[in-house]
Backbone as a ProteinNet text record, in pm:
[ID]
protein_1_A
[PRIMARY]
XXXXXXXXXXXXXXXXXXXXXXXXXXXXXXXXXXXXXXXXXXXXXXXXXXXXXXXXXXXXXXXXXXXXXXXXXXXXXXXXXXXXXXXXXXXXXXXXXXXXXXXXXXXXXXXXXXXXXXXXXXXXXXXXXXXXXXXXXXXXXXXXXXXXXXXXXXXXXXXXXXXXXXXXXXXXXXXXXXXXXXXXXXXXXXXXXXXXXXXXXXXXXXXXXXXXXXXXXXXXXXXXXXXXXXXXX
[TERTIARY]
8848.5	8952.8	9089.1	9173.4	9333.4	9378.9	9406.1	9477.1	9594.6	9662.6	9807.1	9741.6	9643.8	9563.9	9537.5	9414.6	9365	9520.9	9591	9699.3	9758.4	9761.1	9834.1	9756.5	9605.2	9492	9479.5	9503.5	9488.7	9588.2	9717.2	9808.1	9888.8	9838.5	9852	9682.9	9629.6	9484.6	9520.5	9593.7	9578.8	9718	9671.3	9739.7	9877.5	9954.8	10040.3	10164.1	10078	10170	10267.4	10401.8	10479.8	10562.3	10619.3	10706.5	10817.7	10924	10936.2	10889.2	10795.8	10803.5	10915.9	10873.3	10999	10947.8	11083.2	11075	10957.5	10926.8	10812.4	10671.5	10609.8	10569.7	10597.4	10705	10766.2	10729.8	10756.3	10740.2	10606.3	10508.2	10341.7	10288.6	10368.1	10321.5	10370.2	10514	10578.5	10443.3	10424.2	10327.5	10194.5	10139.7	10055.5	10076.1	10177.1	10188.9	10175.9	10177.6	10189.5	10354.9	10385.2	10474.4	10461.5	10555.5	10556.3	10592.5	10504.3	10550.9	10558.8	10651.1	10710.3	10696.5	10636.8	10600.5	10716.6	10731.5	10818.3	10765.6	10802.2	10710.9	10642.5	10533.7	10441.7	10411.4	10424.9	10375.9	10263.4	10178.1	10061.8	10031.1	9963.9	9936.3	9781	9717.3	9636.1	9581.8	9530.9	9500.4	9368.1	9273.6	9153.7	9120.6	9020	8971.8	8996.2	9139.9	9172.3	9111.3	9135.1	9025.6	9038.1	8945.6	8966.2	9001.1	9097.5	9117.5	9166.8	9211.9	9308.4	9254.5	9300.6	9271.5	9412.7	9459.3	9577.5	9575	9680	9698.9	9774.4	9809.8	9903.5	9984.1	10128.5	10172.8	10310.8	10303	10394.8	10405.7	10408.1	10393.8	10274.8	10307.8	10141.4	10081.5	9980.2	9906.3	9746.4	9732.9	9625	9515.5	9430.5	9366.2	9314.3	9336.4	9262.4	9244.7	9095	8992.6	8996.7	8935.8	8869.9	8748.8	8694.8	8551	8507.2	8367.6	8293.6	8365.8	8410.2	8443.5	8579.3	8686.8	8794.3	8886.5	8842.8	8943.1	9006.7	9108.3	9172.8	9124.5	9079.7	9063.8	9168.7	9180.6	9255	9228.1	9275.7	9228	9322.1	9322.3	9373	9519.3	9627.5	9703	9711.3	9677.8	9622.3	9750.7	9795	9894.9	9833.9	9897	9908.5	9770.7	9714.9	9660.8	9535.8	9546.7	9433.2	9460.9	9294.3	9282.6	9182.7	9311.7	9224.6	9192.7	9063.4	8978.2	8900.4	8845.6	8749.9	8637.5	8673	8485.5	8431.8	8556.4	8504.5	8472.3	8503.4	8534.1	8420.1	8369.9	8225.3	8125.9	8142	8015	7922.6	7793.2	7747.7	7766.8	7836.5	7820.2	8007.7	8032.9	8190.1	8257.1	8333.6	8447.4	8569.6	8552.9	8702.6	8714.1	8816.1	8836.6	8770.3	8730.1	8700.2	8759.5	8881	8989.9	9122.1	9197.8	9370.6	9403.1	9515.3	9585.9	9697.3	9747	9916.4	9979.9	10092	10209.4	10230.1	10256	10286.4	10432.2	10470.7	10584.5	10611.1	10748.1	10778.3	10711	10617.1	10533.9	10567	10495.3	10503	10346	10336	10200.9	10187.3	10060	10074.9	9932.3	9912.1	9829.9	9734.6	9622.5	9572.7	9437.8	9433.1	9332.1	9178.9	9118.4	8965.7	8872.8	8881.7	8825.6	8910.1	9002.4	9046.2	9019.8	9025.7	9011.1	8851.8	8789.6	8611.8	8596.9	8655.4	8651	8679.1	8791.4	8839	8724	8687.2	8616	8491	8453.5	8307.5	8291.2	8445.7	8429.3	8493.9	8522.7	8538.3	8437.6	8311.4	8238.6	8340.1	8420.9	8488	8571.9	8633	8704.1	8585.2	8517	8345.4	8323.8	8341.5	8292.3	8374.1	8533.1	8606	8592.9	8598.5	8570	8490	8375.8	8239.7	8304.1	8297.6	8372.3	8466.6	8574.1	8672	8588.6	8489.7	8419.6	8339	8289	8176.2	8266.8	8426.5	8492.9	8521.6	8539.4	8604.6	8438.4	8364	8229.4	8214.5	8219.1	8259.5	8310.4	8450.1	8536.8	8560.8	8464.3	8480.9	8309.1	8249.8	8137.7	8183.9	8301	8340.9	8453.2	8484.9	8596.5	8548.6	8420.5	8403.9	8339.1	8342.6	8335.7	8510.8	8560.1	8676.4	8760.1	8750	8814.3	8838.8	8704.5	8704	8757.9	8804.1	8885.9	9099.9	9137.6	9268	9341.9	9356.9	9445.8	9371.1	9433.8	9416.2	9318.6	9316.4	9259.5	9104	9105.8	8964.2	8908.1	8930.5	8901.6	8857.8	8957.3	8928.3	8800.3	8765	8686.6	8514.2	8521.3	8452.4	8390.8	8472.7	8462.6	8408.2	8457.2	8373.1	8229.5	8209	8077.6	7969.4	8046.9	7923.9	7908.8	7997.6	7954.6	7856.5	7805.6	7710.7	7533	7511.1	7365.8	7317.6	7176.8	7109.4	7090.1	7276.2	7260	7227.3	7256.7	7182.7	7312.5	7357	7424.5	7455.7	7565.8	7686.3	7729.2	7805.9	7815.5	7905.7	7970.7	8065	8086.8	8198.7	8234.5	8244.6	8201	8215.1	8341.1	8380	8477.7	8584.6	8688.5	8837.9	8888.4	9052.4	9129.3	9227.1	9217.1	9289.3	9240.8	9084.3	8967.5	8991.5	8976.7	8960.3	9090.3	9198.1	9341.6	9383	9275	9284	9209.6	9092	8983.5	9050.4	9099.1	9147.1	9295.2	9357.3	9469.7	9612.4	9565.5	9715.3	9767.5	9892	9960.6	9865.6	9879	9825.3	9862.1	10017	10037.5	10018	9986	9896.5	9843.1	9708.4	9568.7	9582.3	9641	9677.7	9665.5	9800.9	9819.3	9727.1	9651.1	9558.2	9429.1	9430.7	9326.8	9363.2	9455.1	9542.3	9518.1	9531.9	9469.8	9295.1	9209.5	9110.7	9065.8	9139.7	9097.3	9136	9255.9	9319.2	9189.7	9184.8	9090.7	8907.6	8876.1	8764.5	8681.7	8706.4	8620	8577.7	8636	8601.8	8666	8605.2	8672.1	8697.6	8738.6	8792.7	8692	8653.3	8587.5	8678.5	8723.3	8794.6	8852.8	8922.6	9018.5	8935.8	8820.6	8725.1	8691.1	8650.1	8647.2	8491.8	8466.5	8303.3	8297.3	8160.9	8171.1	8020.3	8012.8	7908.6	7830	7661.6	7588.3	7695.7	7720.3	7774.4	7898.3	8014.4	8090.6	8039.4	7924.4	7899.1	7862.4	7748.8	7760.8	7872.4	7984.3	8067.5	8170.4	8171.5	8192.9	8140.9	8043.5	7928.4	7932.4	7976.5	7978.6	8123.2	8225.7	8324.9	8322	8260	8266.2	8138.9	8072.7	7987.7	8093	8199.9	8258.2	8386	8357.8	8472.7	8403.2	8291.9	8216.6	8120.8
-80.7	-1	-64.2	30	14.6	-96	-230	-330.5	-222.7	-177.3	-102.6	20.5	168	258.9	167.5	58.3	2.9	16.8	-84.6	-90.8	1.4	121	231.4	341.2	337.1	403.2	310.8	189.2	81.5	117.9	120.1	109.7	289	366.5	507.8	512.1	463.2	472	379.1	287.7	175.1	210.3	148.3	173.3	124.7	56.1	-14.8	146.8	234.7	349.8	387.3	397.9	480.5	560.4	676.2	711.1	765.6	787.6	786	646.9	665.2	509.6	431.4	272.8	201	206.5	127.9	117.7	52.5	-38.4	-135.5	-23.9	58.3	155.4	287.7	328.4	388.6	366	239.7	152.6	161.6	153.1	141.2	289.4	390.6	499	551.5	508.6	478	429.1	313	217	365.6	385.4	524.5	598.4	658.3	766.5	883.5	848.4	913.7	936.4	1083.1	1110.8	1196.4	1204.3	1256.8	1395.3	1478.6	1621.8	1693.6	1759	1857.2	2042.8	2066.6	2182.8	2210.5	2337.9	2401.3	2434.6	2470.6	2567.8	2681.4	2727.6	2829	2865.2	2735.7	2731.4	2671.6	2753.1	2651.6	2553.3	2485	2348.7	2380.7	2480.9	2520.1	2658.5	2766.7	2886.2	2912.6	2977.2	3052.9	3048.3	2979.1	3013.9	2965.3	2833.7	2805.7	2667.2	2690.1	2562.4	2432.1	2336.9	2210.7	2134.3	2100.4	2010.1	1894.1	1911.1	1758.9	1733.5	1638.6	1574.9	1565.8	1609.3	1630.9	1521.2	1439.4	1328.1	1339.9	1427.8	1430.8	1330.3	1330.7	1197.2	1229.2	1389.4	1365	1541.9	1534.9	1695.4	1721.3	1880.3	1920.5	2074.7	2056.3	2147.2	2207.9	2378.1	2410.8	2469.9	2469	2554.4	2675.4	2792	2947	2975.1	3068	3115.3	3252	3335.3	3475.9	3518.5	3535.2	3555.3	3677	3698.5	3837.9	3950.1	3942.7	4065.9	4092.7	3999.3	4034.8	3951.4	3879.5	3803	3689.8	3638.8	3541.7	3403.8	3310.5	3196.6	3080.5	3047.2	2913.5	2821.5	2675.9	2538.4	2502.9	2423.6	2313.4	2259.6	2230.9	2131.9	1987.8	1953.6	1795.2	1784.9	1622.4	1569.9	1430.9	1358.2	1261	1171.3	1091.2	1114	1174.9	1292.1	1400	1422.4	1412.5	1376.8	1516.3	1647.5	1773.9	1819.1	1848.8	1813.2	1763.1	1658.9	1550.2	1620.9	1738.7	1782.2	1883.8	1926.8	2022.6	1900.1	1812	1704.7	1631.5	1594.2	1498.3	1668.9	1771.8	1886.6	1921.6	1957.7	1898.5	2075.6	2165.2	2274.9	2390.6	2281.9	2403.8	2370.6	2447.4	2414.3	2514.9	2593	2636.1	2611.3	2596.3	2572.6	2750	2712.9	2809.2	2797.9	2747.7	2820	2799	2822.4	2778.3	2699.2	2648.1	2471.6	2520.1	2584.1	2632.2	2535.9	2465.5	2413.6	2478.9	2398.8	2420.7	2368.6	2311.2	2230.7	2219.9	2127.8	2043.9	1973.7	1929.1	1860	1759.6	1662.8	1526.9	1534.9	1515.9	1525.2	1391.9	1370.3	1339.2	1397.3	1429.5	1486.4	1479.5	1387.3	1303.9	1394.5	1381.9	1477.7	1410.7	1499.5	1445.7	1366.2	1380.9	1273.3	1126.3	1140.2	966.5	955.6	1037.4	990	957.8	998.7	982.8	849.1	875	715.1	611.3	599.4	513.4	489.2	589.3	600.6	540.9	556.3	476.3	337.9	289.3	160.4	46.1	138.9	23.4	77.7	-40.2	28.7	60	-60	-14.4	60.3	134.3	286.3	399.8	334.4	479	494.5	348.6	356.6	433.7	403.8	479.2	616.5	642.3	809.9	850.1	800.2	870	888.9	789.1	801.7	908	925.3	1047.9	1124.8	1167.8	1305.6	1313.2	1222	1240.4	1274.6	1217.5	1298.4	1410.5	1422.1	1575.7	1705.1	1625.5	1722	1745.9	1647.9	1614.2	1732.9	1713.9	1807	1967	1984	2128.3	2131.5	2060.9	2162.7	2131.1	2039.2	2059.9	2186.6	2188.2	2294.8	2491.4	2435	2583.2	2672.3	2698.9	2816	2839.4	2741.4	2810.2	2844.5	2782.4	2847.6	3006.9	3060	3240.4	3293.6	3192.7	3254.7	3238.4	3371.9	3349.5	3286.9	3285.8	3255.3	3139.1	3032.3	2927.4	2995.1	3162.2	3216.8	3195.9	3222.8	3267.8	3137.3	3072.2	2900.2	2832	2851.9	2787.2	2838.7	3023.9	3078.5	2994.9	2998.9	2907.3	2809.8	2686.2	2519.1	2521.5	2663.7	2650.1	2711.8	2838.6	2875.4	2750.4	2669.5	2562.1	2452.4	2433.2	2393.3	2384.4	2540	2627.2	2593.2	2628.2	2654.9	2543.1	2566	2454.3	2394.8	2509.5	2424.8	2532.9	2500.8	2579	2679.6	2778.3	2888.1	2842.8	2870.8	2823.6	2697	2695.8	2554.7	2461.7	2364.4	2322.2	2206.9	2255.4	2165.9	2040.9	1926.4	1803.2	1786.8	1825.8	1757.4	1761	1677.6	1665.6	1753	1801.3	1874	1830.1	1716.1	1631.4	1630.8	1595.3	1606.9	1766	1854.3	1994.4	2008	1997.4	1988.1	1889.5	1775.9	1709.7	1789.4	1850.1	1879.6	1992.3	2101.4	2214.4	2188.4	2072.7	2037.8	2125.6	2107.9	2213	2103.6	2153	2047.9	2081.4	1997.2	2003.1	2131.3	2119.5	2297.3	2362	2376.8	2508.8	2564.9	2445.3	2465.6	2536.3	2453.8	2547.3	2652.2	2725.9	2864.1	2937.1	2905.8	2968	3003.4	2857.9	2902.4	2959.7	2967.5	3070.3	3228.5	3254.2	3348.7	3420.2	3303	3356	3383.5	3266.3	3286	3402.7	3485.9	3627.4	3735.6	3674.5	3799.8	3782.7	3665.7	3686.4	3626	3564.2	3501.6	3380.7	3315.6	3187.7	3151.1	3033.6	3015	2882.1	2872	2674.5	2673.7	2548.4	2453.4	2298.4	2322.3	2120.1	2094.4	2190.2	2173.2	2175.2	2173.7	2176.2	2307.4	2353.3	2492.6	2549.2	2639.2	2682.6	2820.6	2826.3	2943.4	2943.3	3106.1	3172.8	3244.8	3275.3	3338.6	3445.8	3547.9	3641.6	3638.8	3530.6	3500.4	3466	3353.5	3343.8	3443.7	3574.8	3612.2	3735.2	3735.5	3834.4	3732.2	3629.7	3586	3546.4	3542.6	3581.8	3690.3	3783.2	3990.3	3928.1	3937.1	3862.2	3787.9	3705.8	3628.2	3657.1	3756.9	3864.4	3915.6	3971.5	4081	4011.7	3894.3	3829.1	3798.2	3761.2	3747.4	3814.5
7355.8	7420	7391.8	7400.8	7329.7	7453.3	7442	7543.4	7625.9	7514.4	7596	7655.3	7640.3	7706.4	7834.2	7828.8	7935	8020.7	8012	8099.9	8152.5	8075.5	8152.3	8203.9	8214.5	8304.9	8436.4	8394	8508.9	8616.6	8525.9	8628.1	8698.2	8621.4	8701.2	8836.4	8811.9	8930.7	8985.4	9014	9180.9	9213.6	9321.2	9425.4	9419.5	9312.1	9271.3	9267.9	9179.4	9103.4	9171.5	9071.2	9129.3	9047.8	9090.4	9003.2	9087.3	8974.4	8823.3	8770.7	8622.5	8594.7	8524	8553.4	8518.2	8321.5	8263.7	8143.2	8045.4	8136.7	8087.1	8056	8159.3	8123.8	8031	8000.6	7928.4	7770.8	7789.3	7646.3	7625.9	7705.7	7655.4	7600.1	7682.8	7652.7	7503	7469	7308.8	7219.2	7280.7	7197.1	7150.8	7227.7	7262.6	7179	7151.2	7106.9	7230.6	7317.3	7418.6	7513.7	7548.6	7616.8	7764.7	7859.6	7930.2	7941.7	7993.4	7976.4	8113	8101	8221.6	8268.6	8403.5	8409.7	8503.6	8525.8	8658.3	8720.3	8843.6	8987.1	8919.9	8959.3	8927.4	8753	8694.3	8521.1	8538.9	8472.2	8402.1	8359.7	8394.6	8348.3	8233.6	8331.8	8227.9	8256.3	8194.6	8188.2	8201	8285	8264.5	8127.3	8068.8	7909.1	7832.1	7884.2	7771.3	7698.8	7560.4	7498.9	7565.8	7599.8	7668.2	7542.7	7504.8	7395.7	7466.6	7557.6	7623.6	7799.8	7795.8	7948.4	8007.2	8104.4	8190.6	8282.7	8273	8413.7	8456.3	8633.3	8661.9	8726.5	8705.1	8735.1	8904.4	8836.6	8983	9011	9159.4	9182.9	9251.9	9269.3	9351.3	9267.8	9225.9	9128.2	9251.5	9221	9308.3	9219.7	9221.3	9082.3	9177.4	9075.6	9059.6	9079.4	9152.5	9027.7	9080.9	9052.5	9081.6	9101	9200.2	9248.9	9177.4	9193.7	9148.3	9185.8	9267.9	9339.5	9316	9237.2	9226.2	9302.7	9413.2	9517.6	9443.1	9436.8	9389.2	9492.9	9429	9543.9	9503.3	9575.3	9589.3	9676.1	9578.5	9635.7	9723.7	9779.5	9892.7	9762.9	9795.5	9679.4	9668.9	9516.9	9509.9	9416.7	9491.7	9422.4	9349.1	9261.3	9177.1	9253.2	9175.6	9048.8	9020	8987.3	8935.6	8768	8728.6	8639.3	8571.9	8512.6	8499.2	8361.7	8333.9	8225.4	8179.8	8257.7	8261.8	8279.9	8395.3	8420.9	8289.2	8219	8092.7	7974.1	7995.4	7836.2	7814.2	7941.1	7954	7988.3	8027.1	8014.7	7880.9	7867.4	7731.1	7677.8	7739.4	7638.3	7680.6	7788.1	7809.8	7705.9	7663.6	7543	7566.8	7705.5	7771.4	7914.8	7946.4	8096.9	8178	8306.6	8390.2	8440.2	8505.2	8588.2	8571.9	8653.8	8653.3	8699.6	8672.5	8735.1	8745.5	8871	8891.8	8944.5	8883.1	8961.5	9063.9	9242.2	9295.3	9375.8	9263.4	9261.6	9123.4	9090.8	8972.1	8936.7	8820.6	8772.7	8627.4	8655	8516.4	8481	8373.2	8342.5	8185.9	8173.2	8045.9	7975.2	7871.6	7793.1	7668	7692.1	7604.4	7543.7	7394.4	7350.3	7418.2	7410	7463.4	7377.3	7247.6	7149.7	7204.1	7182.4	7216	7370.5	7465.4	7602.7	7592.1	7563.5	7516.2	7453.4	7387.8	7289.8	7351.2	7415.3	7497.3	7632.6	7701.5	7770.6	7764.7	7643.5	7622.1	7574.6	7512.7	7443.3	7559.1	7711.6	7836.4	7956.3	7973.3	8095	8214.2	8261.6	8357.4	8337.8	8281.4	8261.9	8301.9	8253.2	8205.9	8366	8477.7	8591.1	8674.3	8626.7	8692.8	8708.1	8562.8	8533.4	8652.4	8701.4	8679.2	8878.9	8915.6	9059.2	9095.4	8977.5	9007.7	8994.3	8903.4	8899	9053.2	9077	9210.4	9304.4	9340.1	9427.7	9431.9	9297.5	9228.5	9311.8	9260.9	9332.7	9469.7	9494	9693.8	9734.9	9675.3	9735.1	9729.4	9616.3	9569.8	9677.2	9698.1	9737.8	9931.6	9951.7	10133.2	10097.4	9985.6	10036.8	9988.4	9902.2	9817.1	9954.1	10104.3	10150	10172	10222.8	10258.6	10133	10034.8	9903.7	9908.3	9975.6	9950.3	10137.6	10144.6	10257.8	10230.3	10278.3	10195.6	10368.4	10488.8	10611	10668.8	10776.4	10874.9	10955.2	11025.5	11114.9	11066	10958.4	10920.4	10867	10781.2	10763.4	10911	11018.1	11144	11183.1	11217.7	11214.1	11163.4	11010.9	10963.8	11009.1	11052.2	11050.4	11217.3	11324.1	11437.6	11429.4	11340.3	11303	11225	11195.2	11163.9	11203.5	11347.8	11424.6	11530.2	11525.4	11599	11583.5	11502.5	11447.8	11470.3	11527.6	11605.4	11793.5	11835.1	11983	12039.4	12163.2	12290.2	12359.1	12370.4	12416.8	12572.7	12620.4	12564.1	12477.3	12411.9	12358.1	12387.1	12415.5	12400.9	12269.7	12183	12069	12071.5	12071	12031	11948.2	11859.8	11791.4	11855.6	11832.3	11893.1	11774.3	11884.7	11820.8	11706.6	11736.1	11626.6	11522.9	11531.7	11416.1	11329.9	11398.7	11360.5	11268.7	11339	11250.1	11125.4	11115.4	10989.3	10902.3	10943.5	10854.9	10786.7	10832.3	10814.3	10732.2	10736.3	10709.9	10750.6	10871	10914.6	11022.8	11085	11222.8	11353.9	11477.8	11573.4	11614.3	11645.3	11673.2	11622.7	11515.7	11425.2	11428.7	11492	11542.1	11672.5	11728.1	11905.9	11916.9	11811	11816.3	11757.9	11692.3	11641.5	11743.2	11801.6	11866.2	11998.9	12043.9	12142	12082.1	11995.8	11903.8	11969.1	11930.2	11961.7	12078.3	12133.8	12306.2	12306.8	12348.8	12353.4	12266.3	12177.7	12124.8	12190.1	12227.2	12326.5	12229.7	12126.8	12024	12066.4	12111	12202.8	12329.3	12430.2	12523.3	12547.9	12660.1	12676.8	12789.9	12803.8	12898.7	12917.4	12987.3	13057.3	12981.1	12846.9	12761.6	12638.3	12650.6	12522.1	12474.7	12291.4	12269.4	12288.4	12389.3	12451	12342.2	12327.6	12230.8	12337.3	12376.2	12399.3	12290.8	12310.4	12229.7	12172.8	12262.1	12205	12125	12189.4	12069.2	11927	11906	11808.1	11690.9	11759	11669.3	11619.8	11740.2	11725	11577	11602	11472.7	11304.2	11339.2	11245.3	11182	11246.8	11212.7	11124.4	11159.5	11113.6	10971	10959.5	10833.6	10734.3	10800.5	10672.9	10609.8	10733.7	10627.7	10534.5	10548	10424.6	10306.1	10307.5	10204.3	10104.5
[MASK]
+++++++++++++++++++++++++++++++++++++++++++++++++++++++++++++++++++++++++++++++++++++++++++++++++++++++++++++++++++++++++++++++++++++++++++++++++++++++++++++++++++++++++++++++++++++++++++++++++++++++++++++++++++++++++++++++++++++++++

């Protein structure tokens, strides 16, 4: 593996990174043959279909990917900022050779753009790079299979909806939720007051109720929400 590559995979993945980078980095990426490249708000970083020839490292900004369900619905991810590393899951796959979805800027973006033969190469001639890789991918999986129901939900209402329906299955009618509200509002990634109002929301609509400040869901709420999230899916 390239001494100057090693150094500058090393030093965009810990915890050190920052940007803009200073010159000293600048210079390695010279050494490289590598440059920094720039997207605007709502440009592509990459397109539905398009050939995976390169590996994308983003270096600054927030990018959401895509996609379009069977049915026509547009889904969208959660937005991941720096350092995501997009292309990796098509480059190491033993038969994709186009991307399946979109990578929209959701902001101003820095990127840098390394073909997949040399990121491969590189990749295989350092185990610990190879180990790294393999870790970003297992998160990368993580996260698409905690986030792929709510992906096909487009509002907070209906996501929230969700994350209390599977809380359900298994207890005994009425229920009362165990989780804290604090918990619920990280998971969902919205503010505390967010959550509130939202769930001020359901209370009013009779979808759930409070107990001692805690959220009670009766049989019949449950499956009046259940009827509910058939019909989103």
């Amino acid at each position: 593996m390239s001494v100057n590559f090693r150094k500058i995979i090393q030093y965009i993945t810990s915890s050190e990174y920052r940007y803009p980078l200073n010159n000293e980095f600048l210079e390695l990426l010279h050494k490289e043959d590598l440059k920094i490249e720039f997207a605007d708000k709502n440009e592509l970083l990459i397109s539905n279909e398009m050939p995976s020839n390169y590996i994308f490292l983003l270096l600054d900004g927030y990018c959401r990917t895509e996609k379009y369900s069977a049915s026509g619905k547009l889904l969208k991810s959660i937005a991941a900022g720096p350092i995501q590393i997009y292309g990796l899951f098509e480059a190491v796959h033993p038969t994709l050779t186009q991307h399946t979805a979109t990578i929209r800027c959701i902001t101003s973006c820095a990127y840098i753009r390394i073909l997949n033969k040399r990121y491969i190469d590189e990749l295989l001639a350092d185990p610990a790079f190879g180990w790294g890789n393999i870790q970003y991918l297992s998160s990368f999986i993580n996260q698409v299979l905690t986030e792929n129901d709510s992906l096909l939900l487009n509002n907070t209402r209906d996501k929230l909806l969700l994350q209390l329906y599977q809380y359900c299955p298994g207890t005994r009618f009425p229920t009362i939720l165990k989780v804290k509200k604090e918990e619920l509002a990280q998971i969902l990634n919205i503010s505390l007051r967010t959550l509130y109002r939202q769930l001020d929301f359901l209370y009013s609509e009779g979808l759930i109720s409070s107990s001692r400040g805690k959220i009670l869901i009766t049989e019949i709420q449950y499956y009046k929400i259940q009827d509910i999230l058939n019909g989103l899916f």
